[in-house]
SERO-4910 file (N, C-alpha, C, O; in steps of 0.05 Angstrom, whole numbers):
BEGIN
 pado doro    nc1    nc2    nc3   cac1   cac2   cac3    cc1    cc2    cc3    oc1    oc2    oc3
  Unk    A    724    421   -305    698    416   -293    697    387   -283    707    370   -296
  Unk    A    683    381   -256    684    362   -250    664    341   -265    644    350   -276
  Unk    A    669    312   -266    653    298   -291    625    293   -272    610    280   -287
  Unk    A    613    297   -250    591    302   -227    577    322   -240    553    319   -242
  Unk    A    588    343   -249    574    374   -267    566    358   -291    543    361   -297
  Unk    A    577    343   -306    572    335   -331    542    338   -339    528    325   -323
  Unk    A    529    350   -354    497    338   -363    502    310   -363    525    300   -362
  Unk    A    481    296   -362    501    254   -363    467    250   -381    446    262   -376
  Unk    A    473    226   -403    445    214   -406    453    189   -400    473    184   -386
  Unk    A    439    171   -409    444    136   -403    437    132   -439    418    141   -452
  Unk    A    463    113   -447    453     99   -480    462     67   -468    486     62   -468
  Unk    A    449     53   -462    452     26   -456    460     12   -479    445      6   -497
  Unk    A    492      4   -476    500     -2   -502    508      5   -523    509     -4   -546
  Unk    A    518     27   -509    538     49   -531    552     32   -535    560     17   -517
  Unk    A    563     30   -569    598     31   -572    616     47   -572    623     55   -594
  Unk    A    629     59   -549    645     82   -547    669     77   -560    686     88   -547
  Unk    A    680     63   -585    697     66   -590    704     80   -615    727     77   -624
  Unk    A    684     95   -630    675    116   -642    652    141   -640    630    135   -630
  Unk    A    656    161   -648    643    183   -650    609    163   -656    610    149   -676
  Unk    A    591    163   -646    563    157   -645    540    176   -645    541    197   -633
  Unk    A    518    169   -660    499    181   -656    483    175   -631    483    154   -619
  Unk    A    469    199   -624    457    206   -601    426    195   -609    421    204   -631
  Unk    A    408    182   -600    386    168   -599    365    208   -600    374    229   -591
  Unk    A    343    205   -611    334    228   -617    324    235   -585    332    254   -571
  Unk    A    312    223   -582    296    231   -537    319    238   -532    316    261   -526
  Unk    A    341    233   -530    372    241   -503    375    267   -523    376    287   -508
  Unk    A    376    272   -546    388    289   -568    364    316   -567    370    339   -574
  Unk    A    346    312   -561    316    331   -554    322    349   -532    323    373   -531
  Unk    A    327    326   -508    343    331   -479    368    349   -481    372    371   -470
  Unk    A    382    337   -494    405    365   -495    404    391   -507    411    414   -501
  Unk    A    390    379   -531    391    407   -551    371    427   -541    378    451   -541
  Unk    A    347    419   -532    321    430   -529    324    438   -517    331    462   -519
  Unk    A    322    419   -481    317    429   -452    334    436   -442    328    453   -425
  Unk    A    366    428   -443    392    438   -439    405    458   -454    425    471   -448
  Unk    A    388    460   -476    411    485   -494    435    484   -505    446    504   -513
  Unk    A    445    458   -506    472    445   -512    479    444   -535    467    428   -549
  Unk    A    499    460   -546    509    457   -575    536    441   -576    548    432   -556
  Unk    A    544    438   -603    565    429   -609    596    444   -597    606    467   -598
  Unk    A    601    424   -588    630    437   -574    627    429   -539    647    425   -525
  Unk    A    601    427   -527    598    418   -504    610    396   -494    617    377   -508
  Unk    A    614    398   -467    615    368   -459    599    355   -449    587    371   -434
  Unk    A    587    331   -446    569    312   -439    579    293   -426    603    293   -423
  Unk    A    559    262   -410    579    248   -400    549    227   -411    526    231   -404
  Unk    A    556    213   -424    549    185   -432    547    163   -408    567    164   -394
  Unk    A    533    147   -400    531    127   -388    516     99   -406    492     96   -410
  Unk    A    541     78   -416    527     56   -436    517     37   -411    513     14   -420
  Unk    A    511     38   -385    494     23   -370    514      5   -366    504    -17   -362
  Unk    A    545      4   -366    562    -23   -354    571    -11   -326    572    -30   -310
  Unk    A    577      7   -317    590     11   -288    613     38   -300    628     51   -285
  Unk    A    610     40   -326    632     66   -332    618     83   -340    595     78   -347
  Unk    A    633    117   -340    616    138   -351    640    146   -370    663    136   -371
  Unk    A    628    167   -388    658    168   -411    644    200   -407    622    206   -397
  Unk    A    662    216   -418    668    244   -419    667    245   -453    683    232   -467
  Unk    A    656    254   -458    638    258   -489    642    290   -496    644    306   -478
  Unk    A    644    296   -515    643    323   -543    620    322   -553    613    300   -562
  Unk    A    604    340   -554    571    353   -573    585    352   -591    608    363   -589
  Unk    A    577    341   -613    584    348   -645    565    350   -661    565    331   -676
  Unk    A    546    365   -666    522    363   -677    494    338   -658    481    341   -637
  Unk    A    496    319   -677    471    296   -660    490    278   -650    483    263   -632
  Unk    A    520    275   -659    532    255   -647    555    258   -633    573    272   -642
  Unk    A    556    247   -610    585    244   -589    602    234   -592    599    211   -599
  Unk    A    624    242   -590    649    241   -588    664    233   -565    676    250   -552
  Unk    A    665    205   -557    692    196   -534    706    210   -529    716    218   -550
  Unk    A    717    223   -504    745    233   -498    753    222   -477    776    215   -483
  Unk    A    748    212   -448    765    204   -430    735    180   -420    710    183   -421
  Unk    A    752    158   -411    730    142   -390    736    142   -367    759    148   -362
  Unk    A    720    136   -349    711    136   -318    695    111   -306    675    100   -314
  Unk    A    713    107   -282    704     82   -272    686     97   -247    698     92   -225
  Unk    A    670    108   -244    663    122   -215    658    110   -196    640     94   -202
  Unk    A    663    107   -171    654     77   -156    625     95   -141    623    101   -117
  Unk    A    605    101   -162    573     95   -144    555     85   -137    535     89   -123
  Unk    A    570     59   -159    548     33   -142    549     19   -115    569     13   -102
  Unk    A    518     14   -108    536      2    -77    545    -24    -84    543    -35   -106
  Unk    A    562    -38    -54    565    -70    -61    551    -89    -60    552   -110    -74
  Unk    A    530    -80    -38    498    -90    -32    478    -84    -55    467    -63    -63
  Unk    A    476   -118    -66    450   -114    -93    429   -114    -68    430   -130    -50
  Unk    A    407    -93    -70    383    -96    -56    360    -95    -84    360    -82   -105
  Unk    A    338   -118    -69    312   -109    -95    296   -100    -68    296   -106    -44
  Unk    A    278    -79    -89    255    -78    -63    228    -92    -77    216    -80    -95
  Unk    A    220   -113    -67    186   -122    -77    172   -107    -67    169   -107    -43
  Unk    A    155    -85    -88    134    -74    -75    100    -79    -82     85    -72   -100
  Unk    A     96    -92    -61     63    -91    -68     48    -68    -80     53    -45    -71
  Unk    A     27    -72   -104     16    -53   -118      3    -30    -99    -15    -38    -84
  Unk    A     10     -1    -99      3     22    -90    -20     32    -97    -29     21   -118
  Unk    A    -34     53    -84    -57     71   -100    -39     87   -110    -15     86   -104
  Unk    A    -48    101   -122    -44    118   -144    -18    133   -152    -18    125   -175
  Unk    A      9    153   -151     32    154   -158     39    146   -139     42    169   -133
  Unk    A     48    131   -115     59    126   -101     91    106   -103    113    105    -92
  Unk    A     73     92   -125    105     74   -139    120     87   -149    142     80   -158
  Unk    A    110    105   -150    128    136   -172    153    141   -161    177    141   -168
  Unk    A    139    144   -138    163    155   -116    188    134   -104    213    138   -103
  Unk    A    169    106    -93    185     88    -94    214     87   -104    236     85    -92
  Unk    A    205     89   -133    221     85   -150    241    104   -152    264     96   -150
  Unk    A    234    137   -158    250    142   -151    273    148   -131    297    152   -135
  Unk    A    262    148   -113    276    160    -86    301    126    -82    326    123    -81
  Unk    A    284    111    -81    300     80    -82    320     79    -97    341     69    -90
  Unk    A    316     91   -125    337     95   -140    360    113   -135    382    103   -140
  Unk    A    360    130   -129    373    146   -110    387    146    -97    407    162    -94
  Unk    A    378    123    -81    398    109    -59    422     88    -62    445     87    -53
  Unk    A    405     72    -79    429     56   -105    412     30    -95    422     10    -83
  Unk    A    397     32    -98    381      1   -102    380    -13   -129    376     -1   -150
  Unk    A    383    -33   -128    389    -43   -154    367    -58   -168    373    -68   -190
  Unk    A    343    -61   -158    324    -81   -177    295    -80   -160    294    -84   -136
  Unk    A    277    -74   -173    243    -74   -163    233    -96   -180    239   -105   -202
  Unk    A    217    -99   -166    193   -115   -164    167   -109   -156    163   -103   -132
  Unk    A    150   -110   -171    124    -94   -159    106   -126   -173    109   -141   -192
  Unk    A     85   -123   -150     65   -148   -154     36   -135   -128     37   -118   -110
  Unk    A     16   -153   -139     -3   -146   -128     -3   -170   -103     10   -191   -103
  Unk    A    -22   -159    -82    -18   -174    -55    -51   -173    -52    -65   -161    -68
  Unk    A    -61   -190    -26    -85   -200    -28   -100   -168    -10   -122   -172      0
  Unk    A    -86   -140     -9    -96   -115      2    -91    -98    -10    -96    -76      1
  Unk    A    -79    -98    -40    -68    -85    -63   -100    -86    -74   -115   -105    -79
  Unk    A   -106    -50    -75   -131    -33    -90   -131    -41   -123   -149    -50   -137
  Unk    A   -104    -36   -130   -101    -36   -151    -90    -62   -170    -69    -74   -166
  Unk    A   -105    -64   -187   -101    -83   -206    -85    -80   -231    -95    -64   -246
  Unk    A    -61    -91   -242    -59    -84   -266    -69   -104   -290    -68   -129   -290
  Unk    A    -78    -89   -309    -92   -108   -333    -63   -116   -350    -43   -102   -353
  Unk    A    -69   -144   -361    -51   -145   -380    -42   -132   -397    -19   -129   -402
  Unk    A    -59   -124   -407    -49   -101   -438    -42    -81   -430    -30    -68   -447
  Unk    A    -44    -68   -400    -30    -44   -400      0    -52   -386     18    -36   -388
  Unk    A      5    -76   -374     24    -86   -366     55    -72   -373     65    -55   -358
  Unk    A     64    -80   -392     87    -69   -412     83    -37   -413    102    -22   -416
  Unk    A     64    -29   -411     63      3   -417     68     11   -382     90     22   -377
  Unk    A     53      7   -360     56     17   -338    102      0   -333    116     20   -329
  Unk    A    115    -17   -334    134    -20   -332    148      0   -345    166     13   -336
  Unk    A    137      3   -372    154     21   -389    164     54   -384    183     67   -393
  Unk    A    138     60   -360    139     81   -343    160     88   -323    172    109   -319
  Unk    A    160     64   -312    180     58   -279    198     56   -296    214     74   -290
  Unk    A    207     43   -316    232     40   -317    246     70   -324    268     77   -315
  Unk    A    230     84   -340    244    117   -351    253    122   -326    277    124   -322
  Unk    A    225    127   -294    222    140   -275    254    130   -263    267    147   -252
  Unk    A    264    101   -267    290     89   -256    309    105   -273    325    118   -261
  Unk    A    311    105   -294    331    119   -311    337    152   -305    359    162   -303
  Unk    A    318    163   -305    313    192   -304    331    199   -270    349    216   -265
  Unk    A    317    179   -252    340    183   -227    354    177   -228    369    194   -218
  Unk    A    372    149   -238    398    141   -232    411    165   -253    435    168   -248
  Unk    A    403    182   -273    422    194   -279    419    220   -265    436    236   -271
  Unk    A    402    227   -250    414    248   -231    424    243   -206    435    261   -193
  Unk    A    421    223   -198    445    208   -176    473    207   -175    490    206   -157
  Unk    A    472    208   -205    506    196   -217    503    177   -211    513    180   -188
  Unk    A    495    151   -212    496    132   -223    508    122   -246    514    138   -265
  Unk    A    515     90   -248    521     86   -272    512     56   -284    523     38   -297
  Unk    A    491     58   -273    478     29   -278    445     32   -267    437     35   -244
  Unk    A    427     29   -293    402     33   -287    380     10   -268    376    -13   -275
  Unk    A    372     18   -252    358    -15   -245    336    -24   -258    322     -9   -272
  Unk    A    330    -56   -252    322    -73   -266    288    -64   -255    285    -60   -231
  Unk    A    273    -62   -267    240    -62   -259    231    -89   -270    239   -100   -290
  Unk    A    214    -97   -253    204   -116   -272    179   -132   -252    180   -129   -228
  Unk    A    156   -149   -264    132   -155   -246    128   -175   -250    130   -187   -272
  Unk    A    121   -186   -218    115   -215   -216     80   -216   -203     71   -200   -186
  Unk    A     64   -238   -216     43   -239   -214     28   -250   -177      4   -254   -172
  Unk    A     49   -253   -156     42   -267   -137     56   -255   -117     76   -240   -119
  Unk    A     44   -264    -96     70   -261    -67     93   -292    -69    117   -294    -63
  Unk    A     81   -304    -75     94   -333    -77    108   -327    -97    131   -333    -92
  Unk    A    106   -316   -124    134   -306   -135    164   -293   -120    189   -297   -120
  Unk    A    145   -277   -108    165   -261    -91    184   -277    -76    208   -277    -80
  Unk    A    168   -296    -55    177   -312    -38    201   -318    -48    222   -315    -35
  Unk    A    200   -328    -81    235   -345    -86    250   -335    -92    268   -347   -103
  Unk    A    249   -300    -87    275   -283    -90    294   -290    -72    285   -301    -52
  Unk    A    325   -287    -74    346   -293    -55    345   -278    -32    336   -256    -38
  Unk    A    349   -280     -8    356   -267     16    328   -253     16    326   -233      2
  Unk    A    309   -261     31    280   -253     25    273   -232     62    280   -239     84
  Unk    A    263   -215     57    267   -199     93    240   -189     79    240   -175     59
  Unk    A    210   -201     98    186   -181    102    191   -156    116    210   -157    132
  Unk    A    179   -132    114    173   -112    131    151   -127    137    138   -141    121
  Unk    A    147   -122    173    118   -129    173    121   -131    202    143   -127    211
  Unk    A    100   -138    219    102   -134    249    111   -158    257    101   -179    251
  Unk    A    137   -153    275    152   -177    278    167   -172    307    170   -149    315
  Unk    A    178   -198    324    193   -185    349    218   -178    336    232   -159    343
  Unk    A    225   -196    314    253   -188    310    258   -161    292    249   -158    269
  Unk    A    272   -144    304    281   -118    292    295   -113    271    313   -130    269
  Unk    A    296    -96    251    308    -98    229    344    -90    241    363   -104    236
  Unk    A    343    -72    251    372    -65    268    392    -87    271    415    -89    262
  Unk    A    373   -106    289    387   -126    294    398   -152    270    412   -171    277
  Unk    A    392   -150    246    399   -168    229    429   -152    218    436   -128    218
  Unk    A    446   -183    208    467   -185    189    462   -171    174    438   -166    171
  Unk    A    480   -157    155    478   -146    142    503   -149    118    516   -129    115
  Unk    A    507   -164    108    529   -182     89    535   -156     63    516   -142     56
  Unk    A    551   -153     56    559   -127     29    563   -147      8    576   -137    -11
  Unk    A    553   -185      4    562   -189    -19    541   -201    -27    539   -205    -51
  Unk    A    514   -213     -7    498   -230    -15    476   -208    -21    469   -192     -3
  Unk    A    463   -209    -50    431   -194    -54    408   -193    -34    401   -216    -26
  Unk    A    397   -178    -26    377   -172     -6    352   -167    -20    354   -148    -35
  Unk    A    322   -180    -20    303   -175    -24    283   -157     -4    281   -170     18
  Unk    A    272   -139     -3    260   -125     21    234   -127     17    229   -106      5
  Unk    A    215   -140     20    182   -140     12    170   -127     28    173   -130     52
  Unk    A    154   -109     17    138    -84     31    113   -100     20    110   -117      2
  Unk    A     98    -90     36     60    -91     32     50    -70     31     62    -51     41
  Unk    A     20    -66     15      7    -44     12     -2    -29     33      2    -34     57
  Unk    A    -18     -7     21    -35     13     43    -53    -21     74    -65    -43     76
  Unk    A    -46     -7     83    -64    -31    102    -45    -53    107    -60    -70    115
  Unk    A    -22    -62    108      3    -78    111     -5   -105    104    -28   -102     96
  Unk    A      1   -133    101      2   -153     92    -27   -168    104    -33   -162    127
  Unk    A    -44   -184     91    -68   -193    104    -58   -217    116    -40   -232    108
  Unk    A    -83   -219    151    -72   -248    152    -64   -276    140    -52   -291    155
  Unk    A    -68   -282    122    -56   -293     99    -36   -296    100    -23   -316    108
  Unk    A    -28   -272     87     13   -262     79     23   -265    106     41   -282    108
  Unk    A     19   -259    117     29   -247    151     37   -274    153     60   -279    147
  Unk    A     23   -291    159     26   -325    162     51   -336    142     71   -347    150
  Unk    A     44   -331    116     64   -343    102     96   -327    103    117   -334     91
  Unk    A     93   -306    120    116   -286    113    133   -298    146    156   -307    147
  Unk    A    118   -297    164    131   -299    195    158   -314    192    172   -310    212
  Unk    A    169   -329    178    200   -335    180    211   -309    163    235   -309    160
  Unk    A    201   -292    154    226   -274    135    222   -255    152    241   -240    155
  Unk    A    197   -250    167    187   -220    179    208   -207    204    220   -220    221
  Unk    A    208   -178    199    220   -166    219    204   -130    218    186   -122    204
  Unk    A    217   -119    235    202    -98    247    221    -79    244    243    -84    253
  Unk    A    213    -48    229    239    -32    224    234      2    256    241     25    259
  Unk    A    218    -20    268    206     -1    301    174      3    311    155     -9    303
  Unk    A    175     14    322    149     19    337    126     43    326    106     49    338
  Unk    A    135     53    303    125     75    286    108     55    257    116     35    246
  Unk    A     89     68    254     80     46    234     85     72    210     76     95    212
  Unk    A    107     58    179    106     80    156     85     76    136     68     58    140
  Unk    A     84     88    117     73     91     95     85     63     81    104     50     89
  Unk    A     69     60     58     75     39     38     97     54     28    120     46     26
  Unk    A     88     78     22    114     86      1    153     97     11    174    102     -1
  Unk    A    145     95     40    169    102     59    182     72     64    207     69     64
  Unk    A    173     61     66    184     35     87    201     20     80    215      6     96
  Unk    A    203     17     47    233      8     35    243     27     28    265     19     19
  Unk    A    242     49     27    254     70     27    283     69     53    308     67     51
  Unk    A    265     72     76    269     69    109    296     49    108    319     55    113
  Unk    A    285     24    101    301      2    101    318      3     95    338     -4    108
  Unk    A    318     15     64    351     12     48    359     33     50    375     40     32
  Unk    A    353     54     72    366     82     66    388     64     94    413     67     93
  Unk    A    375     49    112    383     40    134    413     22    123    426     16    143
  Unk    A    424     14    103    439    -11     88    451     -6     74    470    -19     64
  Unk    A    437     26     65    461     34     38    471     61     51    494     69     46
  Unk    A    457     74     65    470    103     83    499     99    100    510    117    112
***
């Protein structure tokens, strides 16, 4: 069977160099919703860039062969996404993940509906990040991406290699496109960047055409455009 068929979970930080127990959520997942008994094969991902070919033994796995799969891209892309209404980051996230984007950022912008409160802070991340995990392992993937929130656009700003979506003469087509330096892609909410942002963005800004997308398409759009 090809190791692509494998059921795959993610244990970030396996030691594969013994038979291990299976974390009870991944072990629920197989036994429960998969039906997977002992004697199966599985494919482990400890979140470094390798997958290992694993034995069901009861709750714990068993190492048998490792795998270097090359499905990461070479292009680290983050996408900054300004806060959405309602599941829309859902999707973001996953579909982005998908593609092999490697790191989000979500922050509120001065046309962002939605606010997040502190205290729910850690719990709404804790969400995206499953939503990141749950796709990169049906991608085949082998490296989960980084979620994580910054309180500003001016945070954003001092990410590396910084490119607004936003209405611009210069085209996204027409830019370099480097396979070694990280790419930041900042999207804006429902209603696109206020004059404000627009102002502070016009040296990063570019235009991905004459079609105006969705919040939830447009880094989608971008990095399907970089990693396709």
């Amino acid at each position: 069977m090809s190791i692509r068929a494998l059921p795959r979970i993610f244990i970030s930080g396996a030691d594969m160099a013994a038979p291990f127990e299976i974390p009870r959520a991944e072990f629920d997942k197989l036994h429960n919703v998969l039906r997977l008994r002992s004697g199966a094969r599985i494919g482990v991902l400890p979140n470094d860039g390798t997958f290992w070919e694993c034995e069901l033994d009861g709750r714990y796995a068993k190492p048998l062969e490792r795998h270097t799969p090359e499905t990461e891209p070479a292009l680290h892309i983050t996408i900054a996404q300004a806060l959405p209404k309602g599941d829309k980051l859902d999707d973001v996230v996953r579909s982005c993940t998908e593609l092999g984007v490697s790191h989000f950022i979500v922050f509120p912008s001065d046309r962002s509906i939605v606010k997040w409160e502190d205290k729910k802070l850690q719990d709404k991340l804790r969400r995206l990040e499953a939503l990141a995990r749950e796709a990169a392992e049906t991608a085949f993937r082998t490296r989960i991406p980084l979620v994580e929130y910054r309180p500003s656009l001016a945070e954003v700003m001092r990410e590396p290699n910084l490119i607004a979506l936003s209405e611009s003469e210069q085209e996204f087509n027409q830019l370099p496109t480097p396979s070694s330096e990280p790419l930041t892609l900042a999207v804006g909410p429902e209603g696109g960047w206020s004059p404000r942002e627009v102002e502070q963005l016009k040296p990063f800004a570019v235009t991905l055409g004459p079609r105006v997308l969705r919040t939830e398409h447009a880094g989608f759009a971008a990095a399907a455009k970089l990693l396709l």
